[in-house]
C-alpha positions in Angstrom: -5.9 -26.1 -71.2 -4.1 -28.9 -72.8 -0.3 -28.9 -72.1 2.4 -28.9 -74.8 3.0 -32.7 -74.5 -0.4 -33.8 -74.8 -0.4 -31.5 -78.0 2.3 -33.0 -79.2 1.2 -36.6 -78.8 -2.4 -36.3 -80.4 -0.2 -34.9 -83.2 1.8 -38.1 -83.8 5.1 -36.4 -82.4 7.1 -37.9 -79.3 10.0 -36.0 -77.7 13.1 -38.1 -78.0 15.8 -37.9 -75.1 17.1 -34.8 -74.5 20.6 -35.0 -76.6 24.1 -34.6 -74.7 26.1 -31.8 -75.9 28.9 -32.3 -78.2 31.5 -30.2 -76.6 32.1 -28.0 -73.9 28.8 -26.3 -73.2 25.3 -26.6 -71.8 22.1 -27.5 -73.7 20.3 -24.9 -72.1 20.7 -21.8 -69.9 17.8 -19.4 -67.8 18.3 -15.7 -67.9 15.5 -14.2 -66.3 11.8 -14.9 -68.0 13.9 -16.7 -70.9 15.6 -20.5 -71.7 18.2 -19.9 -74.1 19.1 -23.0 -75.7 22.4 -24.4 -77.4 22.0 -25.0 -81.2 20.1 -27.6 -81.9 20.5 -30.4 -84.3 18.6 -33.4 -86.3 20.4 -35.8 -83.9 19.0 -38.9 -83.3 19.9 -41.1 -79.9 23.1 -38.3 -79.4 24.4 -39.2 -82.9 23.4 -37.3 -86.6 19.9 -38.6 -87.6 20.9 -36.5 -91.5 23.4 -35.5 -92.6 24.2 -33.5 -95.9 23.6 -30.1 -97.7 19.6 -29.2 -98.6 19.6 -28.6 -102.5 22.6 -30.5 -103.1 22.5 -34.1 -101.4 19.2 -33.4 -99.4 16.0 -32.0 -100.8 14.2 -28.9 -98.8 11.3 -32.0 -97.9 14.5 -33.8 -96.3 15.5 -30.7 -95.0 12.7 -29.5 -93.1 12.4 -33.4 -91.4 15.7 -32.6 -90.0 14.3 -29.0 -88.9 11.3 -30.8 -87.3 14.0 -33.8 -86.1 15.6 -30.5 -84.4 12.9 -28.6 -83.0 11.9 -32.1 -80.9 15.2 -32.1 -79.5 14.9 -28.6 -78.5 11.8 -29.5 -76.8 13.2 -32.6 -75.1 16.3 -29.8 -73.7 13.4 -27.5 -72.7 11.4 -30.5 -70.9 14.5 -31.5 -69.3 15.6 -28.3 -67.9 12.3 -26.6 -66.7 9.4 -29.0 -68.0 7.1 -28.2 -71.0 4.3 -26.5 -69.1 6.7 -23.9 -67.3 7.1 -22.2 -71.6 4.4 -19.9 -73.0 6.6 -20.4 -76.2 9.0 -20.0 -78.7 9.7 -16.5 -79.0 12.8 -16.2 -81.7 13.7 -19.6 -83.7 17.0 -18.8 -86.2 17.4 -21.6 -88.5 20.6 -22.3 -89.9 20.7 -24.2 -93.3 23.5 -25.7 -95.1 23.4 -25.6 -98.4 25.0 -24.8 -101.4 25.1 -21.0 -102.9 21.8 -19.7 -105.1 19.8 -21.9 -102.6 16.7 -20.0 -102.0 13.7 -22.5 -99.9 15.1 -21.4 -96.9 11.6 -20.8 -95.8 10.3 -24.2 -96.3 12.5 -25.8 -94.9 13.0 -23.5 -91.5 8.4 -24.2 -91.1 9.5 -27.7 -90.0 11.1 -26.2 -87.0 8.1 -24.1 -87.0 5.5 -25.9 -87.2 6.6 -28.2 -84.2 6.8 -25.8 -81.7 3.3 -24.3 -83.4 1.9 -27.4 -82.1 3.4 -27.7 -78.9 2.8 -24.1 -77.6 -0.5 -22.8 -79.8 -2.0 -20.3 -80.7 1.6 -18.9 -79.6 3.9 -17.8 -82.6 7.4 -16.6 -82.6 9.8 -14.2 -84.9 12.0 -16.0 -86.8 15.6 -15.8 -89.5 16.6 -18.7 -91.6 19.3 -18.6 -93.8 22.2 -20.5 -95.6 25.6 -21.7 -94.2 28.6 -23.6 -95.6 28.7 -26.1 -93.2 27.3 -27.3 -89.6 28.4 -29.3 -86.9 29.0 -33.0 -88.2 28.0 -32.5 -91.3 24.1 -32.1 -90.6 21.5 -30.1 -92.4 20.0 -27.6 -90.1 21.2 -25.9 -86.6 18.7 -24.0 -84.3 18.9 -21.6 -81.9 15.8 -21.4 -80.2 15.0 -18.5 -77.2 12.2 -19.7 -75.2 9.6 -17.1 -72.7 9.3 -18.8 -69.3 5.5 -18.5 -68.1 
């Protein structure tokens, strides 16, 4: 079986180090068979790799980078608190978008997210909700919560 990193690496993608929180919390948190993480954000070397609104200063390509940006950082959390191997997968992936009102490619730009952690735990899948917000932390584009199954 070929584990999640090596995936990841014959797909062109490298996990980044896992980002420091920005306030009071921890990145990520076991409860039984499941890693909870923190929202995760497009942040690049602990400081915003986007920022912006999708459909008003961003467009949803632009938009689902930083959801891909994010789902690697997720990873990188994941790695660093129980190692790759130790996840079956992604089971719930909310995507939080900012953007203006009437915005409606939610979809698109939440599959960046998706399609990361497709590649790091296939032929796993996992439920997921995007949809639109004011405003995020720092001004960036996308926030994820991610719920991970421990093997």
């Amino acid at each position: 079986m070929i584990e999640p990193l090596q995936r990841l690496h014959d797909a062109g993608l490298h996990l980044p180090e896992a980002p420091p929180p920005l306030g009071s919390y921890v990145p990520a948190i076991r409860a039984g068979g499941l890693l909870y993480l923190s929202g995760m954000l497009p942040l690049r070397q602990g400081a915003p790799g986007v920022t912006g609104r999708v459909g008003e200063d961003l467009d949803p390509d632009q938009g689902r980078s930083a959801a891909a940006m994010a789902a690697l950082n997720a990873l990188a959390v994941v790695h660093a608190a129980v190692g790759l191997a130790a996840v079956s997968g992604v089971v719930r992936l909310a995507v939080h978008i900012a953007c203006p009102p009437g915005f409606q490619r939610h979809a698109e730009v939440a599959d960046g997210a998706s399609q990361v952690f497709d590649i790091a735990f296939t032929p796993a899948r996992h439920s997921r909700l995007a949809f639109g917000s004011t405003a995020l932390p720092a001004g960036m584009p996308v926030e994820l919560d991610v719920i991970a199954a421990l093997r």
